[in-house]
C-alpha positions in Angstrom: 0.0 0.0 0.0 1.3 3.5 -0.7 2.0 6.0 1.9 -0.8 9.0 1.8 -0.8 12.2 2.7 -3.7 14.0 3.8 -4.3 17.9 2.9 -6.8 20.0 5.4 -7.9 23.6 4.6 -8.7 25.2 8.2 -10.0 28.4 9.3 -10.5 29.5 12.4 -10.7 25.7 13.6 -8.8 25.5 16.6 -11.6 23.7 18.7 -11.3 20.8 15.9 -8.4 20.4 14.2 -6.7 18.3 16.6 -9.5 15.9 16.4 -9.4 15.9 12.7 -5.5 15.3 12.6 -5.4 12.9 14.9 -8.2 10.8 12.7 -6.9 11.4 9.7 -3.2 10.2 11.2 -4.8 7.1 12.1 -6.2 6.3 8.5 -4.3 3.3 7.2 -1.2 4.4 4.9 -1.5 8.1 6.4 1.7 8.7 7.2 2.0 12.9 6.6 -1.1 15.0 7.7 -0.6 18.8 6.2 -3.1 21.6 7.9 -3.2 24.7 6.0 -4.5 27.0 8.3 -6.2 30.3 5.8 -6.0 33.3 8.1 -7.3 32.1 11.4 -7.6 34.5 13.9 -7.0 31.6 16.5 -4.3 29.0 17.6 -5.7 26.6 14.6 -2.1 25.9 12.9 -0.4 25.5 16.2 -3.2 23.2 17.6 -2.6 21.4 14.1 1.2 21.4 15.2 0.6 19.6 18.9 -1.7 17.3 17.3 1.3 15.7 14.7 0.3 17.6 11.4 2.9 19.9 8.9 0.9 23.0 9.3 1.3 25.9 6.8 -0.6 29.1 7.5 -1.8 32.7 5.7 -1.9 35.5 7.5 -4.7 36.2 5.8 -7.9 34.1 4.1 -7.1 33.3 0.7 -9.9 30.9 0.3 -10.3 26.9 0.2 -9.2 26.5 -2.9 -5.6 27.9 -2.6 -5.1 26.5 1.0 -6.0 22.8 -1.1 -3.6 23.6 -3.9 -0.9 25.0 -1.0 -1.4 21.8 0.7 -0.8 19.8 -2.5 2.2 21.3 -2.8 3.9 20.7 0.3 2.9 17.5 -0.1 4.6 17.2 -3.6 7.4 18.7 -1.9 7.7 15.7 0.4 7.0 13.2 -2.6 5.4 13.6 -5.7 4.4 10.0 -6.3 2.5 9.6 -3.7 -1.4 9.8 -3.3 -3.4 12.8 -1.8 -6.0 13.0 0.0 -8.5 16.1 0.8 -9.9 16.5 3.8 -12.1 19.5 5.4 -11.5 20.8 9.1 -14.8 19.5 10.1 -16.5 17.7 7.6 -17.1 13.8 9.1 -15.3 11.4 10.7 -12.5 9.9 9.6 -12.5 6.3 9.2 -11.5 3.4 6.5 -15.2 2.9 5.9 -16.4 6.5 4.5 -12.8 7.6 3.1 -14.2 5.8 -0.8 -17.7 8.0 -0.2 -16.5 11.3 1.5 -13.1 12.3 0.6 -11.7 12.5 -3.3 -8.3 11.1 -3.9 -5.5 12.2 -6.7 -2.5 10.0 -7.2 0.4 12.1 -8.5 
């Protein structure tokens, strides 16, 4: 199984986003977790930090979009053969039985 990388666009999210990290880190073949935190005005990215995840962060809100294609990035940065996976800060619960049905996944 390939090693995946999992790409979450946060704002203002510090309440969650350890939660999220810390499911997404348990996913099978998760091995990097990148939180792209889009101008919080909270502790979101260093929350994402305590909780295990690369976090990246604005100082300002650019918008979903760019903190996805930021986070895609990084992750090609790390290694760009290996798959992707986007997440939201709080959009479900990670585990092996919704990742097919809630999450789309690009392999580079």
């Amino acid at each position: 199984m390939p090693q995946v990388a999992v790409v979450i666009p946060a704002y203002n999210e510090a309440d969650r986003v350890a939660a999220t990290v810390t499911a997404a880190k348990a996913l099978p073949g998760v091995d990097v977790v990148v939180v792209v935190d889009d101008g919080s005005r909270d502790a979101t990215a260093a929350v994402a930090r305590q909780a295990g995840a690369r976090a990246l962060r604005y100082a300002r809100n650019h918008g979903k979009a760019m903190a996805m294609i930021v986070g895609a990035r990084e992750v090609a940065e790390i290694d760009r053969r290996r798959p992707v996976v986007q997440s939201d800060e709080n959009n479900f619960h990670l585990n092996s039985g919704c990742i097919r049905s809630e999450v789309s996944v690009e392999v580079r």
